[in-house]
N, C-alpha and C positions, 0 to 999 in steps of 0.2 A: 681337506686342503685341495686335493684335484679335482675337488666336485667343484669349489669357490674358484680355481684356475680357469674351469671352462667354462663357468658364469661368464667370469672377466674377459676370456678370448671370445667367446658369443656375440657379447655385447661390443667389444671394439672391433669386430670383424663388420656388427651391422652399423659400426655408425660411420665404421669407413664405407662401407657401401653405400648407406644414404647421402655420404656427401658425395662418392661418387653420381649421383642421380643427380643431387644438387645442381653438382655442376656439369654436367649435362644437360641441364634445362635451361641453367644459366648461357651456355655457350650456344645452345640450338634456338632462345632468343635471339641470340644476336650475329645468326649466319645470315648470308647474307640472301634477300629473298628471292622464291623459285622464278620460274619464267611465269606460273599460271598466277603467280600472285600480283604481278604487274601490268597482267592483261584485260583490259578492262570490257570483258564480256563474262556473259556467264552461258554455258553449253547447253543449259535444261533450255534457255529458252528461243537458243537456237535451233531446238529437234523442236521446239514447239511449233518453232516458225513453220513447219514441212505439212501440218495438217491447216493451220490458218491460213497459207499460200493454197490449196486446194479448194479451203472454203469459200475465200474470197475471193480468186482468180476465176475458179472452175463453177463449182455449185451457185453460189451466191447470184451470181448476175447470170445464172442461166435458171434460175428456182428451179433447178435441181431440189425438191426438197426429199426426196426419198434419200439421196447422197447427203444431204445435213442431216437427216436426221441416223442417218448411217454412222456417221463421223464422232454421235456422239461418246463413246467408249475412249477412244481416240484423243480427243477432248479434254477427255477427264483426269485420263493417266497421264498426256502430258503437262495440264496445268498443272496438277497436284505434283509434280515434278521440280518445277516453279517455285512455286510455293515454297517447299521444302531448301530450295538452293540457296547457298553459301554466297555471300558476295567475295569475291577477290579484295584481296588485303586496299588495291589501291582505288578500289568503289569505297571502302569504309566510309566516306563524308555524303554517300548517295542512301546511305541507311533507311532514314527515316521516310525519305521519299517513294525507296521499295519498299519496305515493308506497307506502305496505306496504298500503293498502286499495287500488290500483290491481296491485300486483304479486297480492295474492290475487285480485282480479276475472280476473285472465290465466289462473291456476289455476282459478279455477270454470267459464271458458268450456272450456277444453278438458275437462274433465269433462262438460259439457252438451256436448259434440259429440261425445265418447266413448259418451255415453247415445245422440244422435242415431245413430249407425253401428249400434249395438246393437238388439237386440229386447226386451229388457224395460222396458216400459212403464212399470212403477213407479219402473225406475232412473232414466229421463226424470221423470217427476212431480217425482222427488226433488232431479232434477239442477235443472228449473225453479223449484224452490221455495228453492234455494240460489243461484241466480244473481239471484232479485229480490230477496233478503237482503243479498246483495253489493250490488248497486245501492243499495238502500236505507242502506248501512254507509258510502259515498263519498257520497251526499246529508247523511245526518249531519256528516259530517268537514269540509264545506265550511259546513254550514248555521249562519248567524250564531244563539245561543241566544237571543238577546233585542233584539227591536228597537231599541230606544231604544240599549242600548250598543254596535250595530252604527251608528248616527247618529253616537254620539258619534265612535267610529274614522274611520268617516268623515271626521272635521273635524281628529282628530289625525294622522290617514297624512299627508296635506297637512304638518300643519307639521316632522313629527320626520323625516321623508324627504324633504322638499322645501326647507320657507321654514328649518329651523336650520342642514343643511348648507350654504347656499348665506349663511350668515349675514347675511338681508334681516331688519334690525328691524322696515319697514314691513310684509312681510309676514307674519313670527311678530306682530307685532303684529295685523292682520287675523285671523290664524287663532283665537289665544287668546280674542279677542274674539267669535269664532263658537265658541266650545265653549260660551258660556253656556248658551246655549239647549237642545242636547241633555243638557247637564250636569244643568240643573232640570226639563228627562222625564224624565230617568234616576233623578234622587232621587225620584220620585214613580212608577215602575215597578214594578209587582208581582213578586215572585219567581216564575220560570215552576215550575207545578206538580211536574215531573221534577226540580227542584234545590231543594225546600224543605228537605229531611235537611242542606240548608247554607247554610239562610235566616239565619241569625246571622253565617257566616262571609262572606256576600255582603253584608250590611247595614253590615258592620265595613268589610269593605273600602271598599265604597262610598260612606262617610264620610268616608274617610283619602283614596278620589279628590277627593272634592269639595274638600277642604279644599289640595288638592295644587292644585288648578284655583285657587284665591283666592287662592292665594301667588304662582302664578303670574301671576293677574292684577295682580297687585303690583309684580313686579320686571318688565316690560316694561314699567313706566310710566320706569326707569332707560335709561341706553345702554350700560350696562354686561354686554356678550354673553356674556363668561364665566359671571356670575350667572344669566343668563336661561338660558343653555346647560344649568347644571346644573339650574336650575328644572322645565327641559322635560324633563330625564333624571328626574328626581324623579315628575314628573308620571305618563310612561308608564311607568313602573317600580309606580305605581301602579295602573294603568290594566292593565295585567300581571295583577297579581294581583287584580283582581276577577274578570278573564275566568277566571282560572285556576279561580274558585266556581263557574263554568261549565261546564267542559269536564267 
């Protein structure tokens, strides 16, 4: 009979614990997110910058090539660094885009270290002047196109991955209410130069956001989470295709 007691105290001890894990995981879901996860860089390929700035500032345009081909070690450990690195929760929609500009960067280094074993000089030149391209092609692919609606993302990652999953009105209410602000920079932001041939198409959509954002400040003034749910899908769905005037 005491052996079968501590069967049964064993067994409810572990399955209070595992719901304590449960929920645990459930609630560290739904905190709300860090600072590094809203920051839309990633650090590997800022240190990587510090040898590519050398090659291409310093060596490169003076065929230093004793200095490239010095640099290759350097090279290696920081791409492969890259390679390896984590996108920040609010890059998630730039996925696919790094992953095939990180799988080509793999290909140009071994090219540039193929040129490093080799004696022709030029094939080096050539190899160093495709691997600051590459670098320069994964800075693009992460780099936010426009301030103001990198702000706005900002304030929406928070609520469409945080405060609707976890359906806290108090804090979809706090969020929407913090869109205002970068909402009215945003209507008031210039079309950046490189996307004018789709200044109409950015101005249109960027209307139908804002108008997306006032409807939604609307139905959060309700407690009706369905309506606000679909609101907030409404919103980013908007918010979608402006960036998409972007890319």
């Amino acid at each position: 009979m005491k052996r079968f007691c501590g069967i049964v105290l064993v067994a409810l001890l572990a399955g209070i614990a595992l719901t304590g894990l449960a929920f645990a995981e459930e609630t560290h879901s739904h905190a709300a997110p860090t600072h590094d996860e809203t920051r839309a860089s990633v650090p590997e390929l800022t240190q990587f910058h510090d040898v590519i700035r050398r090659l291409w500032h310093d060596a490169w345009p003076g065929k230093d090539y004793v200095a490239m081909r010095a640099m290759l070690p350097e090279i290696r450990e920081r791409s492969a660094a890259v390679m390896k690195a984590d996108l920040p929760g609010i890059l998630r929609d730039k996925q696919a885009a790094w992953d095939e500009s990180v799988k080509e960067l793999e290909a140009v280094v071994e090219r540039y270290a193929a040129a490093v074993e080799g004696t022709d000089d030029q094939k080096l030149l050539d190899a160093g002047e495709r691997l600051h391209a590459q670098f320069e092609q994964l800075v693009r692919t992460i780099r936010p196109p426009l301030a103001e609606l990198e702000a706005f993302h900002v304030v929406l990652y928070k609520l469409y991955h945080y405060d609707m999953p976890a359906g806290d009105l108090d804090a979809i209410r706090a969020s929407v209410g913090r869109l205002k602000e970068p909402m009215a920079a945003l209507g008031k932001a210039a079309v950046p130069e490189r996307f004018r041939d789709r200044e109409k198409e950015f101005v249109a959509a960027r209307k139908r956001l804002s108008v997306a954002v006032d409807r939604l400040a609307g139905t959060v003034r309700s407690k009706d989470l369905e309506r606000i749910t679909s609101a907030i899908e409404d919103m980013h769905g908007k918010y979608e295709a402006l960036a998409q005037t972007c890319d």
